[in-house]
C-alpha positions as CSV (number, residue, x, y, z in Angstrom):
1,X,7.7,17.0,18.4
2,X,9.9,19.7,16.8
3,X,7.2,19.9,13.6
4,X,4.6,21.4,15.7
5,X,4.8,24.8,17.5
6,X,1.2,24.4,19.8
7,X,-0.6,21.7,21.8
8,X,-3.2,20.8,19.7
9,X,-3.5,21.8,15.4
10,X,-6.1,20.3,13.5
11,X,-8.1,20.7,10.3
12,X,-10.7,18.8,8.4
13,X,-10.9,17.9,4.5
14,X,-13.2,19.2,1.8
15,X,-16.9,18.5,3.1
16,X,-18.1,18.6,-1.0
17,X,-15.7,15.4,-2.1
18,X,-17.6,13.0,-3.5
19,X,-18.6,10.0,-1.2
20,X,-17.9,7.3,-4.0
21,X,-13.6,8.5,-4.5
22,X,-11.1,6.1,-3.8
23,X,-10.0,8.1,-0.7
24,X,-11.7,11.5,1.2
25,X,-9.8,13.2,4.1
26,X,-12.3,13.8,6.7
27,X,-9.8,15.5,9.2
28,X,-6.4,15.6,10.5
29,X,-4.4,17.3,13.2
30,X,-1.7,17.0,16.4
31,X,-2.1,17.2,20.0
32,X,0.1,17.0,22.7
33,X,-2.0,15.6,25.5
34,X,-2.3,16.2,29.3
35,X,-1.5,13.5,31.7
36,X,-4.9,10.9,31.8
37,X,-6.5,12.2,28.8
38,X,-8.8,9.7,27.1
39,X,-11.1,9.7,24.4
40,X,-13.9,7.0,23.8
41,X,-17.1,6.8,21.3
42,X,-17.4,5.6,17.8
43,X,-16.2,7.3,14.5
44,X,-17.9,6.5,11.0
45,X,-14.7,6.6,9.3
46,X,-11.5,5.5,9.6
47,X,-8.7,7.3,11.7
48,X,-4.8,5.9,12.2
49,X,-3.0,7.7,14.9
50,X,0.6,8.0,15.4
51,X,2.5,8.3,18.6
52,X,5.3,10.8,18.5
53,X,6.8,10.8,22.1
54,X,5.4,9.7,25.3
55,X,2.7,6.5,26.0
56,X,-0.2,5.7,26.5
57,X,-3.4,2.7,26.0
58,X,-5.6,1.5,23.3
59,X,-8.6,-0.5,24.7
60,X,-10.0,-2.1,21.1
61,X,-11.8,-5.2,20.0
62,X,-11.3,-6.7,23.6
63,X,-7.9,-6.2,23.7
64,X,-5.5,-3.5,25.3
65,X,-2.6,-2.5,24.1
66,X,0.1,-0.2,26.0
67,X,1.7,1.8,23.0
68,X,4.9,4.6,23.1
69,X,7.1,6.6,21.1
70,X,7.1,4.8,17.2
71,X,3.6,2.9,17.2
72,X,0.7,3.6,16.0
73,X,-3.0,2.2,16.1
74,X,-5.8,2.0,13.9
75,X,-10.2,2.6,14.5
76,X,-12.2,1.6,12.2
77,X,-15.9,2.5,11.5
78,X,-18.8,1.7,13.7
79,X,-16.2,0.1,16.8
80,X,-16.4,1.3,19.9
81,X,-12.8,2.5,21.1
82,X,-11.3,3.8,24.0
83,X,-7.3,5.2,24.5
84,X,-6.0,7.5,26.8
85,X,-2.7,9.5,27.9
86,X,-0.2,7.9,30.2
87,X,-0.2,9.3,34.1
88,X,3.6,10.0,34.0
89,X,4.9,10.2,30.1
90,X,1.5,11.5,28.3
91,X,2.1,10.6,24.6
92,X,1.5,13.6,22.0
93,X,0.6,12.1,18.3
94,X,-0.6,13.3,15.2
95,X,-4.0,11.7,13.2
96,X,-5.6,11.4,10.1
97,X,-9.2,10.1,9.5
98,X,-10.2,9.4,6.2
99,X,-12.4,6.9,4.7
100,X,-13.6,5.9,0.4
101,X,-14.2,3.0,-1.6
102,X,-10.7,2.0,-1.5
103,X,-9.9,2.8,2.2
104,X,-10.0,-0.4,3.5
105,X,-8.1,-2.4,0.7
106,X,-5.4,0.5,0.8
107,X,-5.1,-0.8,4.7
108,X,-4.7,-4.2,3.6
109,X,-2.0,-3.5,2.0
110,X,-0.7,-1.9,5.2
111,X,-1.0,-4.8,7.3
112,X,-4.0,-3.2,9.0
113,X,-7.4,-3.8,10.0
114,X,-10.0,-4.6,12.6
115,X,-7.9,-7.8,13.6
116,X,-4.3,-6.4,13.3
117,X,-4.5,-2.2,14.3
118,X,-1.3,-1.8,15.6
119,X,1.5,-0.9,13.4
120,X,5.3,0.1,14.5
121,X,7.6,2.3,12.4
122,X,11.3,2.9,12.2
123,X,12.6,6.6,14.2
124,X,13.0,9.5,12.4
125,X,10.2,9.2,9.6
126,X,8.4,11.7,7.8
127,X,4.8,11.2,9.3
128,X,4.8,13.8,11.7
129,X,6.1,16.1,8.7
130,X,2.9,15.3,6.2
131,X,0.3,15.9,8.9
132,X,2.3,19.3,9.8
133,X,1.8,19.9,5.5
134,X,-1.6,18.9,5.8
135,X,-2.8,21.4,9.3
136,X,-1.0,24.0,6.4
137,X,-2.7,23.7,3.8
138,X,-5.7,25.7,5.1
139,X,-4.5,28.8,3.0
140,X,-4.6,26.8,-0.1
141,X,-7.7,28.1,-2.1
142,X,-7.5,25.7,-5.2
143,X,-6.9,21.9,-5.5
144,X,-6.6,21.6,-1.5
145,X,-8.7,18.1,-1.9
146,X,-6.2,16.8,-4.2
147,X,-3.2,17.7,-2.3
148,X,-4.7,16.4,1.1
149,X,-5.1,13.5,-1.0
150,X,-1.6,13.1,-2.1
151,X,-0.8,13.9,1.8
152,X,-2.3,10.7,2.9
153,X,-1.2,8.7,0.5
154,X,2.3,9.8,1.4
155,X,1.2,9.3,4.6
156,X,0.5,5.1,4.4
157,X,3.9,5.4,2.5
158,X,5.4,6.2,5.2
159,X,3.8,3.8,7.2
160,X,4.9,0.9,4.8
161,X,8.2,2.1,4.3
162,X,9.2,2.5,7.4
163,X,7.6,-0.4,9.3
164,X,9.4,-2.5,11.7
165,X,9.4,-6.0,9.6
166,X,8.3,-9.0,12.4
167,X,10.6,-11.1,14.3
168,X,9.9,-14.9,13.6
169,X,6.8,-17.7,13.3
170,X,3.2,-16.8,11.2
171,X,3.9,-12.9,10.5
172,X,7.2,-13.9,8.8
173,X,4.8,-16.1,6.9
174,X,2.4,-13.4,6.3
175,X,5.5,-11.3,5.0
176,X,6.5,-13.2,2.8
177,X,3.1,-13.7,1.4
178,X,2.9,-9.9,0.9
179,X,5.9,-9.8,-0.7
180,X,4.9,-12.0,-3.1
181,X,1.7,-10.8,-4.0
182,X,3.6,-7.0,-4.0
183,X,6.0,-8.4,-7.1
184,X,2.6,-9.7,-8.9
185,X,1.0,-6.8,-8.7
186,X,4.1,-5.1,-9.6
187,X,4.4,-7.6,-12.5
188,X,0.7,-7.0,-13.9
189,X,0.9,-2.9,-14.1
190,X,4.1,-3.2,-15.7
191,X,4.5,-6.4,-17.7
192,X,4.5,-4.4,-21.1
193,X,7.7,-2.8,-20.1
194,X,11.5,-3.9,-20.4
195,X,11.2,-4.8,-16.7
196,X,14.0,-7.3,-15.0
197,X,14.1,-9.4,-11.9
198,X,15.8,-7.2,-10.3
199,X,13.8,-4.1,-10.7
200,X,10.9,-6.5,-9.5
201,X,13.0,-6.8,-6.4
202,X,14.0,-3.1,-5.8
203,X,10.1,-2.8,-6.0
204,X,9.2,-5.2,-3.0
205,X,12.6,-3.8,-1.2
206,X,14.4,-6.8,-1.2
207,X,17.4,-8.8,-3.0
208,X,16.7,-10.9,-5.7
209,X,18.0,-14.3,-4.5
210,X,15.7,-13.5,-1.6
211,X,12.7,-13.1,-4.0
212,X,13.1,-15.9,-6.2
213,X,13.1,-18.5,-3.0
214,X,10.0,-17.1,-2.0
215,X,8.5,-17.1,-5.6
216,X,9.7,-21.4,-5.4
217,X,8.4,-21.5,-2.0
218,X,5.2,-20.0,-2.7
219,X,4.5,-20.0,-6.2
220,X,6.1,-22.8,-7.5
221,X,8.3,-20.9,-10.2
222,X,10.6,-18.3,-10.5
223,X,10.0,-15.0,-11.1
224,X,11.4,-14.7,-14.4
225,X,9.1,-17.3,-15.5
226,X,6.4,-16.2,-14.2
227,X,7.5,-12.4,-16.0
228,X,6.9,-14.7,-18.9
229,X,4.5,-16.9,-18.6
230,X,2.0,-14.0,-17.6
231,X,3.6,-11.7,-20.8
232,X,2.5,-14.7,-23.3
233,X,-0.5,-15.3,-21.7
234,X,-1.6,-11.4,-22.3
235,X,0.1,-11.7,-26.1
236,X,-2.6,-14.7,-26.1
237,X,-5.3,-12.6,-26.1
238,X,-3.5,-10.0,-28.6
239,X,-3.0,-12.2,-30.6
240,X,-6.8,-12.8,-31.2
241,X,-7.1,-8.9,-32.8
242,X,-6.0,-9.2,-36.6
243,X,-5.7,-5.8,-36.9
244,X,-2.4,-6.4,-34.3
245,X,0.3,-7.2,-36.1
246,X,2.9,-9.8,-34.6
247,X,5.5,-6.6,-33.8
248,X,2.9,-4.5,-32.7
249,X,1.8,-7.8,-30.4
250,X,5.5,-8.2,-29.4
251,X,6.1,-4.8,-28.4
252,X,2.7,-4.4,-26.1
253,X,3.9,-7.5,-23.5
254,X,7.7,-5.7,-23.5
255,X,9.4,-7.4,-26.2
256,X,11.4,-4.9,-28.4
257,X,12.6,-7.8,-30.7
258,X,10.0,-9.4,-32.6
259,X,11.8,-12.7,-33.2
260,X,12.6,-12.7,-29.5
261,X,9.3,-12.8,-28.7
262,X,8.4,-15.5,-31.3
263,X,10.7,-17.7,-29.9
264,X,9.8,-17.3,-26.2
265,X,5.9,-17.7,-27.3
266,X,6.7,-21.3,-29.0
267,X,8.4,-21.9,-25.7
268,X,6.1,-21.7,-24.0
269,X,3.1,-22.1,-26.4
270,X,4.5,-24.9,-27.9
271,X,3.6,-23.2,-31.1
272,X,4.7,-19.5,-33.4
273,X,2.1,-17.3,-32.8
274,X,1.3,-17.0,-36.1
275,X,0.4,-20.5,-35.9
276,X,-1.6,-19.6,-32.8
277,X,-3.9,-16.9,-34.5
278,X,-4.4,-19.2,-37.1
279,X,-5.4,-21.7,-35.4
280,X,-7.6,-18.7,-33.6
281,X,-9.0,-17.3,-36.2
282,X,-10.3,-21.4,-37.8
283,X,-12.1,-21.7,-34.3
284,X,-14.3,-18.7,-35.1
């Protein structure tokens, strides 16, 4: 492991963080163990580690799993863990524990938890570069929380973008699944821009033919009217403050032309949505 010039390098986060932020860097570091070494207890926090070279075994949950070079595993709080070095070809890896109100949906969207801790990632990724930055950034005397921060979340970055998709049966199902629900998300943060199919589909990383099957498949519609279903659905409510005018209503769901948006809303409304707010505004 090229990025690290010692055996072991560690560090720990700000100790004065606030306990309620979305996400607080307890520690962080690399070690290049000795042949047999093993570690066993129970951490309060969460802590992913990530195997740069060698092997070794994760005992967790009742399970054991022999990991090398490219895989990684995760601990969470309060579970009694044990892993150790490999006799012949001692792994070295780099960690990061961390933990926050959001910690534990942010693995979700990693495809990790108390179930599912073992992740796999394609060669030549950056994670053993951002824990390197990290075991750095002790002579930082302003803003270190934030950039540890920033750090980590590169850090699950990584770990998404460079995981090793699943070969066939449920976890394709589960993939797809996650696609999906990536595109909605996508969809909601970003519905009042002049957002296509296809940059829904660079989002989730993959083609758009691929997407819209698994939009039929799963949700029953396509993407693109879904896009617009869920635009006129937040106009809906728009439409409900008078002091919006039908432009001003049009532009705020993504719509730069006013009449194009008049005539998707009766689409799908069956109705203008001037007709809609008036039919609003005589309910009140």
């Amino acid at each position: 492991m090229n990025e690290f010039s010692c055996d072991v390098a560690f560090g720990y986060g700000n100790s004065s963080v606030n306990k309620n932020h979305d996400l607080i860097v307890y520690h962080y570091g690399y070690e290049k163990c000795k042949a047999d070494h093993y570690w066993t207890g129970v951490r309060d926090h969460y802590l992913i580690h990530y195997i740069s070279s060698g092997k070794g075994t994760f005992v967790y949950n009742n399970k054991t799993y022999h990991l090398e070079k490219g895989q990684g595993f995760l601990i969470c709080p309060n579970v009694l863990s044990y892993y150790q070095a490999d006799t012949e070809r001692p792994w070295e890896y780099c960690w990061v524990g961390f933990h926050g109100r959001k910690a534990h949906s942010y693995l979700s969207r990693l495809n990790l938890s108390f179930d599912q801790p073992i992740f796999s990632c394609q060669p030549n990724n950056s994670i053993p570069l951002i824990v390197n930055k990290m075991i750095e950034s002790k002579s930082l005397t302003k803003g270190r929380d934030w950039f540890l921060t920033g750090l980590v979340y590169q850090f699950f970055a990584e770990i998404m973008q460079n995981e090793r998709c699943p070969n066939q049966g449920q976890d394709n199902i589960n993939f797809s699944d996650m696609y999906v629900k990536k595109a909605v998300d996508f969809i909601e943060k970003n519905y009042s821009r002049k957002i296509t199919v296809e940059d829904i589909a660079d989002y989730v990383g993959i083609n758009r033919k691929y997407l819209s099957s698994l939009f039929k498949e799963i949700m029953r519609t396509s993407p693109q009217s879904f896009l617009i279903n869920y635009r006129m659905n937040k106009a809906c409510l728009l439409l409900s403050q008078n002091l919006l005018s039908i432009a001003h209503v049009a532009h705020s769901v993504g719509y730069d032309d006013p009449l194009l948006f008049s005539k998707m809303f009766k689409k799908c409304k069956g109705m203008p949505p001037s007709q809609y707010r008036k039919r609003l505004m005589s309910q009140l």
